[in-house]
C-alpha positions in Angstrom: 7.4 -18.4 -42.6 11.2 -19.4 -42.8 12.7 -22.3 -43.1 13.6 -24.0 -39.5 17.5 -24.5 -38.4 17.8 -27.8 -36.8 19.3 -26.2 -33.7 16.7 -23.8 -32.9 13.9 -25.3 -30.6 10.4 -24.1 -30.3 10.9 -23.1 -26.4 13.6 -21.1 -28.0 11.7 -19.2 -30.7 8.7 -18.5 -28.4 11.2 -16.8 -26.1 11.8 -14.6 -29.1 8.5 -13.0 -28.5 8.3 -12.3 -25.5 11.6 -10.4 -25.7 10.9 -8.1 -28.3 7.6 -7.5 -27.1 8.8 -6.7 -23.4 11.1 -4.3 -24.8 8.3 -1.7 -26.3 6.6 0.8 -24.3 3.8 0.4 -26.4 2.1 3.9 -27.7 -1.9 3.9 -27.7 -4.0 6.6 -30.1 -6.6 8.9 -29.8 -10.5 7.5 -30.5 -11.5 9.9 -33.1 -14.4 8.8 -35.7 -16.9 8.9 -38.2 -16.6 8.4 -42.0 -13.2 9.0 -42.8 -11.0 9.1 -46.3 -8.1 6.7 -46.2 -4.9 8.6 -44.8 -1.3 8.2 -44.5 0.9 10.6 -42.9 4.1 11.7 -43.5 6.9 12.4 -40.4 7.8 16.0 -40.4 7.6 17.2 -36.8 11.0 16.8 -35.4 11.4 14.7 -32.3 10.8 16.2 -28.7 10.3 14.0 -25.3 6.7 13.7 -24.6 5.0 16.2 -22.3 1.6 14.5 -21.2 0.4 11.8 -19.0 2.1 8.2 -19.0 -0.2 5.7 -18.2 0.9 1.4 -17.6 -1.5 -0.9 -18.6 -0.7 -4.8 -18.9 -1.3 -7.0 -21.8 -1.7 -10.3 -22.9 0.6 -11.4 -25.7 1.0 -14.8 -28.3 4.0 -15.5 -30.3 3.2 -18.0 -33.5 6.2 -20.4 -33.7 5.4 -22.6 -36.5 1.6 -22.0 -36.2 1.8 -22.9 -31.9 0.9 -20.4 -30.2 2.7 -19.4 -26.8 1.1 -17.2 -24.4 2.9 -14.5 -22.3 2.3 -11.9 -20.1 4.1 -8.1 -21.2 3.5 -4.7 -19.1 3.3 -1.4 -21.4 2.6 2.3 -21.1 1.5 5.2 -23.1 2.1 9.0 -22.8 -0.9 11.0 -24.1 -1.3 15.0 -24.5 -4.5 16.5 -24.9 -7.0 18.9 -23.9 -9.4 18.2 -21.0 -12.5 19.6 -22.6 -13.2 21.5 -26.6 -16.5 22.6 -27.3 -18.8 21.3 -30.3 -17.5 21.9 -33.5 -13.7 22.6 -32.1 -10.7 21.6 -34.1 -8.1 20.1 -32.1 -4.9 18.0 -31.8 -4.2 14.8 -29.6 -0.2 13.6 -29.1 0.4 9.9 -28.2 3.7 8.7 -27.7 5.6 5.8 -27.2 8.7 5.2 -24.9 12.6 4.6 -26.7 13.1 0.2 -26.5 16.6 -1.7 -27.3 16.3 -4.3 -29.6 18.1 -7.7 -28.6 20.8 -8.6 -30.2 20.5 -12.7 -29.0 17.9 -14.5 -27.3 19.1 -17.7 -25.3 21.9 -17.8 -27.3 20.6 -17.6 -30.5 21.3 -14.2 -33.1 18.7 -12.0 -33.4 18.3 -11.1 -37.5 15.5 -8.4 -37.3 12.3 -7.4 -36.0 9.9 -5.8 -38.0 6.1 -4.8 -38.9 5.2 -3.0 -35.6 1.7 -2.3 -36.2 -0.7 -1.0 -33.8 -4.6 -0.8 -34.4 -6.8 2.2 -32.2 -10.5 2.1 -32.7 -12.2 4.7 -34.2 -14.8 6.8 -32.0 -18.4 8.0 -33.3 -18.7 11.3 -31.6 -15.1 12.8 -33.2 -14.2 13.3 -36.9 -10.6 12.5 -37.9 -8.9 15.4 -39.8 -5.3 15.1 -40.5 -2.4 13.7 -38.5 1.1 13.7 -38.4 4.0 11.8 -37.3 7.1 12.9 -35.4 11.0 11.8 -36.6 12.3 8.9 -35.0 15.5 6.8 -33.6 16.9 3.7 -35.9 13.7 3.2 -37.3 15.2 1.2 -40.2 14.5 2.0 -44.2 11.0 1.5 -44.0 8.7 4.6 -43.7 6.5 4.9 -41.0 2.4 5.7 -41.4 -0.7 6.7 -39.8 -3.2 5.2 -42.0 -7.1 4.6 -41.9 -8.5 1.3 -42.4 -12.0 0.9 -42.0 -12.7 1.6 -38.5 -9.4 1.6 -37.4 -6.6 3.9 -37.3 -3.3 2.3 -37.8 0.0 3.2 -36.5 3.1 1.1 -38.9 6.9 1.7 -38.3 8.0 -1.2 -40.7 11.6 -1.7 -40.1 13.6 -3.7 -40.0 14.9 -2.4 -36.5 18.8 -3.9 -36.3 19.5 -5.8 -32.9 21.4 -4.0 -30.6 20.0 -0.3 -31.6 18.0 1.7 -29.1 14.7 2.8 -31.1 12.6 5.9 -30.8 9.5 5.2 -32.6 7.5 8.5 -33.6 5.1 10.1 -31.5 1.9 10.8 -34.0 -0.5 14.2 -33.7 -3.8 13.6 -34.4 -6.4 16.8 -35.3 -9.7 15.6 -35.1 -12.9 17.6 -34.5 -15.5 17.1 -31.9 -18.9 15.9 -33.1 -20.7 14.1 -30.3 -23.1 15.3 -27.8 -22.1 17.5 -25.1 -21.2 16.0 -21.8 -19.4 12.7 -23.8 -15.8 12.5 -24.0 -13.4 11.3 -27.3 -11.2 8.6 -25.5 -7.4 7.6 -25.8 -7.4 3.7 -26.2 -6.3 0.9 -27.9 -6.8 -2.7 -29.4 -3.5 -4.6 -30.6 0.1 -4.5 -30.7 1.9 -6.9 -33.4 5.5 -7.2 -34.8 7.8 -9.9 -36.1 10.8 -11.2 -35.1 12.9 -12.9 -37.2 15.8 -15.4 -35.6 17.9 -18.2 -37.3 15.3 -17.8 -40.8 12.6 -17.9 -38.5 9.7 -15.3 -38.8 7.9 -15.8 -35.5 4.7 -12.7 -35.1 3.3 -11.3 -32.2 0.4 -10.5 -31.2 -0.6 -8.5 -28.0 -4.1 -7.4 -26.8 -4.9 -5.4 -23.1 -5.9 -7.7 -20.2 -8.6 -5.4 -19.9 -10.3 -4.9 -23.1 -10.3 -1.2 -24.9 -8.4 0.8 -21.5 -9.0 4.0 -21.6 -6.0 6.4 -20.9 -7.1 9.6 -21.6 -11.0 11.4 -22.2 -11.2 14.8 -23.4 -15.2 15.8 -22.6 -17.5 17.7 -25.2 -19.4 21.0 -23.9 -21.8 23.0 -25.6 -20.7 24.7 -28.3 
C-alpha cells in the first residue's frame, strides 16, 4: 500500500473503486475441468467484435482503502460464443469476451495514476477437460502481457497493465478448446466467480474486489449427447 497524501480523504479513495470498476464490462469464461497442467496463453488471434450472446448480470463490489472496506453496487455483462450441444469425446472451442471501458482520468478531483492487475477467476467444471486456449490482441492494454493461466481449480484471466487514464481499453477476448467428458444429457457452463483490479490515485493503491449478487450465474450451457 502507498503512502497517504494528506489531501486525499477515504470517501475520496473509495470512490476510486467504484469508478474503475463501473467502467469494465466484465468478461466471464467457460467451465471446462478435470486435471489440468498449468497453462498460460499467448495473444495471437487478432482482434474482431464479438459474435455471441451478451448477457448483464449485477455484482457486488469492495474497494480496500487503507484496510476499510467500502461496499458498492456495479452492473456487468459478458458476450459468450459457443456451441449448443458436442457429443462425448468432441474437441471444441468456447469465445468469451469482454466489452471496450475508458479509464478515468480524475475522480472527484483527484488524478488518476494507473489502474492495474485485472484478474478474473472462472471455476473449473468436472465433466470438460481443458485443452489449450488462446487470447485475442487488445486496445491500450499497457506493457504488461496478458495470460490465461491455470491455478488449481481455477482458470485465470490477467491483463496486468498499467491501463493510462484517459485511454479507451479493449481487453482480449480468450478461446478456450476443451473437450467434453461428462455424462450425456449434462451441460459444460459459462460462469464466473471474481473480478479484481487496482487503482492507484495520489500514491494510493486501493484493490477491488467484485463477486455476482447471485452466486456462480450461468451465461451460457453447451449440453453433452451421446457420443
Amino acid at each position: 500500500m502507498g503512502s497517504v497524501s494528506g489531501i486525499i480523504s477515504l470517501r475520496s479513495m473509495a470512490v476510486v473503486g467504484t469508478v474503475l470498476v463501473s467502467a469494465l464490462f466484465v468478461a466471464c469464461a467457460p467451465q471446462p475441468g478435470g486435471t489440468a497442467p498449468t497453462t498460460t496463453t499467448s495473444t495471437t488471434l487478432p482482434w474482431s467484435e464479438p459474435t455471441g450472446t451478451w448477457t448483464s448480470f449485477d455484482m457486488t463490489c469492495s474497494a480496500n482503502v487503507l484496510g476499510a472496506q467500502y461496499p458498492f453496487a456495479q452492473a456487468a455483462s459478458v458476450n459468450v460464443e459457443a456451441p449448443l450441444t458436442v457429443q462425448q469425446g468432441e474437441t471444441f472451442d468456447m469465445t468469451v469476451a469482454p466489452g471496450p471501458f475508458v479509464v478515468p482520468t480524475n475522480v472527484q478531483g483527484f488524478a488518476l495514476t494507473s489502474m492495474s492487475s485485472v484478474r478474473i477467476r472462472f471455476p473449473l467444471s468436472s465433466n470438460a477437460q481443458f485443452v489449450d486456449s488462446v487470447m485475442s490482441a487488445g486496445i491500450n492494454m499497457g506493457s504488461g502481457y496478458p495470460s490465461l493461466t491455470i491455478v488449481g481449480t481455477d482458470m485465470v484471466y490477467r491483463v496486468p497493465g498499467p491501463l493510462a487514464p484517459g485511454s479507451t481499453v479493449q481487453l482480449p477476448k480468450v478461446r478456450v478448446t476443451l473437450t467434453a467428458t461428462g455424462a450425456a444429457g449434462s451441460t459444460i457452463e459459462v460462469r464466473k466467480t471474481t473480478l479484481s483490479n487496482v487503482a492507484n490515485v495520489g500514491g494510493v493503491d486501493v484493490p477491488t474486489t467484485c463477486t455476482p449478487d447471485q452466486p456462480n450465474p450461468l451465461f451460457w450451457a453447451t449440453t453433452i449427447t451421446p457420443g
